[in-house]
C-alpha positions in Angstrom: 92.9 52.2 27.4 92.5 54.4 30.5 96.0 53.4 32.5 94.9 55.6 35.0 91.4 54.0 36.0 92.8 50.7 35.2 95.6 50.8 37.5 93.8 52.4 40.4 90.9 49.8 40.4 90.7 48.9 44.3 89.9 45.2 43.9 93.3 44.9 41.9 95.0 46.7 44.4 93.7 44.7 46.9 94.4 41.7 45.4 97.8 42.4 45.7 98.0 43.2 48.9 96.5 40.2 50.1 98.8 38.2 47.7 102.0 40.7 49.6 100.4 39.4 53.3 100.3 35.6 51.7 103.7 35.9 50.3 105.7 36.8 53.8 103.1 35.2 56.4 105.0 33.6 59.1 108.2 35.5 58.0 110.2 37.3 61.1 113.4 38.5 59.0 112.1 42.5 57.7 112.3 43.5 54.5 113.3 47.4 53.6 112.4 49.0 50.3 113.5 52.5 49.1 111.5 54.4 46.5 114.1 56.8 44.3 111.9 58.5 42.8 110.1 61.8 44.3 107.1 60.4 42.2 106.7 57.1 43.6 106.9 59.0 47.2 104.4 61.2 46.7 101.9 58.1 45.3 103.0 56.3 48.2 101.7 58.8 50.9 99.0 60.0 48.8 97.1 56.7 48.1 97.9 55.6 51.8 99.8 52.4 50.3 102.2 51.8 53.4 99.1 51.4 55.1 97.9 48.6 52.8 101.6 46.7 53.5 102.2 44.0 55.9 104.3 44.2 59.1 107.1 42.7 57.8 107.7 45.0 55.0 108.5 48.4 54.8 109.2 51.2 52.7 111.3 53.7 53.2 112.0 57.3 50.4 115.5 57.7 49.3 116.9 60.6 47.4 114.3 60.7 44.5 113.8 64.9 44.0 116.6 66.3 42.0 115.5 69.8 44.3 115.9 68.0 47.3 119.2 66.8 46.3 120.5 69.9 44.9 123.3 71.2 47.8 122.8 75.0 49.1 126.2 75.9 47.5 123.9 75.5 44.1 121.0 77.7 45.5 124.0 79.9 46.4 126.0 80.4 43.0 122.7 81.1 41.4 121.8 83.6 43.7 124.8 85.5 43.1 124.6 85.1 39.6 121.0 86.7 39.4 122.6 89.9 41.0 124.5 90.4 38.9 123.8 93.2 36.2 122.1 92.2 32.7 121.5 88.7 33.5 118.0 87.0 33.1 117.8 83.6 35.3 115.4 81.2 34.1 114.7 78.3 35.9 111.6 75.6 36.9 109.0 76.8 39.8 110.5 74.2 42.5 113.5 75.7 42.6 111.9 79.4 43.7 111.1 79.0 47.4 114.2 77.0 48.1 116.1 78.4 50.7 120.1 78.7 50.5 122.3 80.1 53.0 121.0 83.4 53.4 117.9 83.7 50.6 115.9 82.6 48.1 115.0 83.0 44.7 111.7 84.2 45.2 113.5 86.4 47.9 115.9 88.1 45.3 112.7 88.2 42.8 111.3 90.3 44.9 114.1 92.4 45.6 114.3 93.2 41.8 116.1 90.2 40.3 114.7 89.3 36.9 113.9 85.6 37.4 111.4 83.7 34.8 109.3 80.7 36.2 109.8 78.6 32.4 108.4 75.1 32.0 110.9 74.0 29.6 114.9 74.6 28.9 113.3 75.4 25.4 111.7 78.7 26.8 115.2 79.7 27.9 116.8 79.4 24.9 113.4 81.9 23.3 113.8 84.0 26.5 117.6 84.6 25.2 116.5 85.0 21.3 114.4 87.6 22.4 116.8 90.0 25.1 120.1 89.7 22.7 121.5 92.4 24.7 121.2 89.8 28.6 122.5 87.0 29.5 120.2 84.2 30.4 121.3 82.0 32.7 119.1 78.6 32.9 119.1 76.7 36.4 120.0 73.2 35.2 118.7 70.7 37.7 117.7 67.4 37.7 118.3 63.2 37.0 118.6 61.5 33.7 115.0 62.6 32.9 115.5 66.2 32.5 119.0 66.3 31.3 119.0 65.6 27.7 115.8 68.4 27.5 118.7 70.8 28.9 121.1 69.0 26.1 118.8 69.8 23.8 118.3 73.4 24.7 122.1 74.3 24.4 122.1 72.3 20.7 119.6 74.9 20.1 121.3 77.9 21.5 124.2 76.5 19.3 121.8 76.1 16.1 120.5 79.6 16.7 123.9 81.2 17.1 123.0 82.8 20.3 126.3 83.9 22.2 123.9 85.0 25.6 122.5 81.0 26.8 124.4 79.8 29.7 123.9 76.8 32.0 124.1 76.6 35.6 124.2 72.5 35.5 123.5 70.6 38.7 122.6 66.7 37.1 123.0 63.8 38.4 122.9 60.4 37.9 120.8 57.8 40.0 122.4 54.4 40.1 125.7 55.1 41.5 123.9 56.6 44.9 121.8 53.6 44.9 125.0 51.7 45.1 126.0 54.1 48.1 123.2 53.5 50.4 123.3 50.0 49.6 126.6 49.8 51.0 125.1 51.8 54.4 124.5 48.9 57.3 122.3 51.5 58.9 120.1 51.1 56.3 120.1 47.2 55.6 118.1 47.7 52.6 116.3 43.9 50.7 115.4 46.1 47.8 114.6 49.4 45.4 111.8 50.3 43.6 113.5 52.0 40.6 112.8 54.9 39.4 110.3 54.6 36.2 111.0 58.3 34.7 114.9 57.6 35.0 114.6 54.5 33.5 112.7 55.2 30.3 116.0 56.9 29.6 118.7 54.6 30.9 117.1 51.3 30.4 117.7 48.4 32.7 121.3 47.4 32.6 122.3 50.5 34.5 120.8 48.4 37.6 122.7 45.0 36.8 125.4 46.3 39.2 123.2 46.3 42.3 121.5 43.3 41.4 125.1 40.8 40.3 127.4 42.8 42.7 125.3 43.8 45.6 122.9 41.4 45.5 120.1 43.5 45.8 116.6 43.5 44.1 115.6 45.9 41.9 112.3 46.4 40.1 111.2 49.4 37.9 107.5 50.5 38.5 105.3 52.6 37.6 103.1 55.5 39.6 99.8 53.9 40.0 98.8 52.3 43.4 98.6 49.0 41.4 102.2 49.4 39.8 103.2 50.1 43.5 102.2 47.3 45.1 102.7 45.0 42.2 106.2 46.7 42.0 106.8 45.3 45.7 105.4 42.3 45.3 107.7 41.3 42.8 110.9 42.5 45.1 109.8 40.3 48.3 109.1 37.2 46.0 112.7 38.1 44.6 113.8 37.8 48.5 111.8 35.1 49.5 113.5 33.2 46.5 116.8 34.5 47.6 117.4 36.0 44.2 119.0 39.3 42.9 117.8 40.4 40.0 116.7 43.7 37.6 112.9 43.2 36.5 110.4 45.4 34.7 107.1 45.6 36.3 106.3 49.3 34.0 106.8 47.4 30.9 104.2 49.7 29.4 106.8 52.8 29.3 110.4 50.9 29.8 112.4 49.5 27.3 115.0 47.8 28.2 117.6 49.5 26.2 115.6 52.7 27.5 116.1 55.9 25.0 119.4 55.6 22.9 119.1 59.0 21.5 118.5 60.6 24.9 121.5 58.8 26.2 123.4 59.8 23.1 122.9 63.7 23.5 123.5 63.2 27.1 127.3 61.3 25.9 127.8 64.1 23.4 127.4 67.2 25.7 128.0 65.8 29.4 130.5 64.0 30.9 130.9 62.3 34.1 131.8 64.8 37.1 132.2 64.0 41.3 129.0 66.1 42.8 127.6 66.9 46.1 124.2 65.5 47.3 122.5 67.1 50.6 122.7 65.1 52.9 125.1 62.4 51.6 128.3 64.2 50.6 130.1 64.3 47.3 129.7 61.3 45.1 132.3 60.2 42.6 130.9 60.3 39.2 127.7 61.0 40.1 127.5 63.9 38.5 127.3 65.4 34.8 128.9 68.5 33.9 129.1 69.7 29.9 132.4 68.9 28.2 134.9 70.9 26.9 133.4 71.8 23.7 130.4 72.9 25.0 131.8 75.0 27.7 131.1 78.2 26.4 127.3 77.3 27.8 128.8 76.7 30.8 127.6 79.4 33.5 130.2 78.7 36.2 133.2 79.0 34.0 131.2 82.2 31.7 130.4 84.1 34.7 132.7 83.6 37.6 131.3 85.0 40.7 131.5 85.0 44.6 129.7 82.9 46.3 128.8 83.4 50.3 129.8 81.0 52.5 126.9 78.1 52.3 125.9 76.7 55.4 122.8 74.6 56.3 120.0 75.4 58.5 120.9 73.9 61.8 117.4 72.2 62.8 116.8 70.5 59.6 116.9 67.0 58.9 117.0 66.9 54.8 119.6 64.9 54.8 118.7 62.3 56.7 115.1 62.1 55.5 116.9 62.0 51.9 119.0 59.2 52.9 116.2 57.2 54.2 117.2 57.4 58.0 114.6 59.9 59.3 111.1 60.3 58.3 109.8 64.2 58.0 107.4 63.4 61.1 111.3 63.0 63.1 112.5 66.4 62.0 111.4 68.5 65.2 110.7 71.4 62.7 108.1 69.4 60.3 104.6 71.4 60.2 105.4 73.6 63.0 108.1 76.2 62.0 108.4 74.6 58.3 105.7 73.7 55.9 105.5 74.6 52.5 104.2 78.2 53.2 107.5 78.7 54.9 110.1 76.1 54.2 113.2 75.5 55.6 114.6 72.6 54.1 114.4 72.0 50.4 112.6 68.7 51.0 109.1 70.8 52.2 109.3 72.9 49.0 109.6 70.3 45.9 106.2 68.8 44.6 108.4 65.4 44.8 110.0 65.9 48.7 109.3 63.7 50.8 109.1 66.1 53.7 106.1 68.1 51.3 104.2 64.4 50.6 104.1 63.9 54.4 102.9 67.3 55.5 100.0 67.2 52.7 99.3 63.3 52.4 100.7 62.0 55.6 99.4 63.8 58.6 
């Protein structure tokens, strides 16, 4: 079975819209939705589904790219750390053009910094096998999804009895910033479409709080304009009903216990840390950071440096487009003096910002 055709069949899809439009005719209360899930946003502007939505219901992208998220004081400590002599810094291609306080990584690249583009933590831990005599540092960024693959890559360092694999961690964890901007009254949000990726590894329980505490819908759906929509559907029959609850529309990947032994090498290495997000501040517990037992992997506390002072470009509105209060087309600066040629603010540069699925989907 071909998920992809099946799920972007255009009858199906608009079936369900007209079934949405059905649901909420008559209705003059709103009804918000946030997508946290740099995936879902760029499905959302690329198949045009806002367009396919009725008046009364919106949707709105929350912080859903683990790039976007990432604070300059991150961008920062790794740029130092790449100057420094005999170290190798490895890390994925979204983090390159990202600009920190005074320069990038693709900046210090070209200046003479050895910096690999690698496509998995996996490569790092090879890239260290092979230059014994450098350090590697490996750019740890990213949710739920891509932690346990960086879990896995220090195990492996560990196996191998390398002495030269280092971490620079930046994970963090979705639902706890869900509960944050739930809590915003700016934001008066009826809903979230969960993140599908994230959920395959933390099941569905990890929502329950939103949904019995906050009252708040939450359905976890797929990528496909079908899922989408169906996805959304589901939450405003959940508010039409006046009900709060955690469903499954991508039953096809999710489980509701999602991956026990990804959560259990996340448990084993990480432990809960307070973190900054751009745009939203530090978050208690947000964060992972490795334990004590690992903390010989542990980049910070291996290789102390100093780090500039970070400050944020003045003109850009990440932070608010991550927290759902601006859209890119707000930001004064979107497609004039940054698109993803020449970013400024980390949300043009990701394959999952929001501000990059606007300027290529959305104009």
């Amino acid at each position: 079975m071909n998920y992809q055709d099946e799920y972007r069949d255009r009858e199906l899809v608009r079936g369900l819209a007209d079934r949405l439009a059905r649901l909420v005719a008559g209705r003059e209360e709103p009804m918000t939705f946030m997508e946290v899930c740099g995936t879902h946003t760029m499905a959302i502007y690329r198949f045009g589904l806002r367009s396919m939505l009725p008046p009364q219901v919106r949707l709105i992208s929350g912080p859903g790219c683990p790039v976007c998220v990432t604070p300059n004081d991150y961008l920062d400590r790794a740029i130092a750390l790449c100057r420094l002599p005999g170290v190798i810094t490895a890390t994925f291609g979204d983090m390159m053009r990202v600009p920190g306080s005074s320069s990038s990584l693709m900046e210090e690249r070209a200046k003479g910094a050895d910096i690999r583009i690698v496509y998995s933590p996996l490569d790092a831990v090879a890239l260290a096998a092979a230059n014994p005599e450098k350090k590697v540092v490996f750019l740890g960024v990213g949710f739920e999804t891509t932690a346990p693959t960086v879990a896995g890559s220090i195990l492996a360092a560990e196996e191998r009895g390398l002495n030269n694999y280092v971490v620079l961690a930046s994970h963090k964890t979705i639902p706890i910033p869900m509960e944050v901007l739930t809590s915003d009254p700016e934001l008066a949000l009826s809903g979230y479409i969960c993140p599908a990726h994230v959920s395959a590894i933390i099941g569905v329980d990890a929502y329950r709080t939103l949904a019995e505490e906050f009252h708040t819908p939450c359905v976890i759906t797929g990528f496909e304009p079908a899922d989408v929509l169906q996805g959304v559907l589901m939450l405003a029959e959940q508010v039409v009903k006046g009900e709060s609850r955690v469903e499954t529309q991508y039953r096809r990947v999710v489980r509701p216990e999602g991956n026990p032994k990804a959560r259990a090498i996340l448990d084993r290495l990480f432990e809960p840390c307070d973190v900054p997000w751009r745009g939203i501040g530090v978050i208690p517990g947000s964060g992972l950071k490795l334990r004590e037992a690992y903390a010989r992997f542990d980049a910070e506390k291996m290789l102390p440096v100093e780090v500039e002072p970070t400050r944020e470009h003045p003109g850009c509105r990440c932070g608010e487009v991550l927290k759902g209060k601006s859209s890119p087309f707000d930001c004064p600066l979107f497609g004039r003096a940054c698109t993803p040629e020449a970013p400024v603010g980390a949300c043009m540069v990701s394959s999952e910002g929001t501000c990059a699925a606007a300027y290529k989907y959305g104009r």
